[in-house]
N, C-alpha and C positions, 0 to 999 in steps of 0.2 A: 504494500500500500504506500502509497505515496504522501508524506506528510504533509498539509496544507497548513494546519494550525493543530495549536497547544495550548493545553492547560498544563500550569505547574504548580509545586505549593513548596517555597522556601520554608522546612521547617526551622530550622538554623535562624533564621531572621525574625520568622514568628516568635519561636522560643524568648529572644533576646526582646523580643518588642515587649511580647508579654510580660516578661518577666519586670522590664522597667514599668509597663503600666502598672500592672499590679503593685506594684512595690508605692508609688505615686499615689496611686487610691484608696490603697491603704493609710498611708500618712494623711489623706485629707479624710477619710471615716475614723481617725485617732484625734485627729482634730475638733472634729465637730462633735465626738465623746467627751473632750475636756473642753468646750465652750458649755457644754449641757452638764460637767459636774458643776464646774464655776458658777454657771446660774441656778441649778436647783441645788446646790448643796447645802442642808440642816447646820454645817458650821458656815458662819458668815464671816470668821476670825478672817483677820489679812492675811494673817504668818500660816496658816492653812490653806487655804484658798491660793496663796502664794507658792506655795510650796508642790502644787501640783502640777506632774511636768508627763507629757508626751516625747519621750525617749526617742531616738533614731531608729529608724524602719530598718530593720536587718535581718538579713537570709542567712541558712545556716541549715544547709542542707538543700532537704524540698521545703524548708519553713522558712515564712517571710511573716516576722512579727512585729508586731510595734507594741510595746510596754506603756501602763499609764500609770500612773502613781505618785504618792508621796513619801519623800524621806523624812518628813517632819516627825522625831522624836520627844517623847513625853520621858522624863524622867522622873520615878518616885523618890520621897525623901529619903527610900531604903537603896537607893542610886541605881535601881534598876529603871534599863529603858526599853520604852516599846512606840512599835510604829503606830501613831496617830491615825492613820487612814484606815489601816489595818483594824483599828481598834474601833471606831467609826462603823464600821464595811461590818465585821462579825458581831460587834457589843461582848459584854462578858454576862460571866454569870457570877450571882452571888458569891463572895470569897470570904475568906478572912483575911486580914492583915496587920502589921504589925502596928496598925494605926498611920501607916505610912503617909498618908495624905491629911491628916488630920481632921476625917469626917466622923470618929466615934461622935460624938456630941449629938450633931447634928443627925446624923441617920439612924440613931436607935442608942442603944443603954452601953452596948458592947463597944466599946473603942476601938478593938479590933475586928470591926466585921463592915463590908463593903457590899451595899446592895447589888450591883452589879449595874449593869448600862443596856438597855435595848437595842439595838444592828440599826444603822441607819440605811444602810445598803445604798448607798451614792454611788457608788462602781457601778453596779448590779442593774441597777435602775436608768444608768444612764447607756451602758451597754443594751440592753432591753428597746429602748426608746429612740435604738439608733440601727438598728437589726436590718430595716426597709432602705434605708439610707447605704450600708455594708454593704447588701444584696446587689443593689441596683450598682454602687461604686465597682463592683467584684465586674459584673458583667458589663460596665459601660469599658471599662478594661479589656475583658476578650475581644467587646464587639470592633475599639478601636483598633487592638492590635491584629484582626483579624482582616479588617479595612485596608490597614495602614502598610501591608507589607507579606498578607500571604496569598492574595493573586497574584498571577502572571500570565497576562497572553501575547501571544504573536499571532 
């Protein structure tokens, strides 16, 4: 047979377009997760709300992730420290302590005992609320780099 025309499909170029799409639309769905803790989050503090950062998009393997969080620690008067967000995101439950924060008084008879703290779930909520947004970023991703570099005719 005689060749007239051709279709081809560069996967080599696809791969690499993809891969940079992906990687781009994922940093802009990490984004618009930390514009939505910022605005619904239960703590209003500066140094919290400040402290939350959208980390660099990075591959590591087949895994291309973006990290959201906060390093902001909380130190008890007993010098232990714990991550703030963390602690926010899960709550605690009732404990005892060694009065470390100096809430006997105030929250019951026992000077060593810590109500514990309800989960506010700001991660969780804003991860959720942004799911449609993900979806739609993930595949405006393939569709470009599907576009943009895996036809070919003569």
């Amino acid at each position: 047979m005689k060749k007239i025309a051709s279709i081809s499909v560069d996967l080599e170029k696809f791969s690499k377009r993809l891969e940079s799409n992906l990687k781009n639309e994922q940093r802009n769905t990490a984004e618009r997760i930390w514009e939505h803790l910022v605005e619904n989050s239960n703590m209003k503090t500066g140094a919290y709300i400040a402290s939350i950062r959208v980390e660099d998009t990075k591959q590591e393997g087949n895994k291309i992730s973006t990290f959201i969080g906060s390093d902001l620690q909380v130190t008890s008067k007993a010098g232990d420290s714990y991550n703030l967000g963390l602690l926010l995101e899960t709550g605690t439950m009732p404990h005892a302590i060694p009065n470390a924060f100096g809430w006997g008084e105030e929250f019951g008879t026992d000077p060593n005992f810590h109500p514990g703290m309800r989960a506010y779930n700001n991660y969780k909520n804003a991860l959720n609320a942004n799911i449609a947004t993900y979806k739609e970023n993930i595949s405006k991703a393939i569709r470009e780099a599907k576009w943009e570099s895996l036809f070919k005719t003569n």
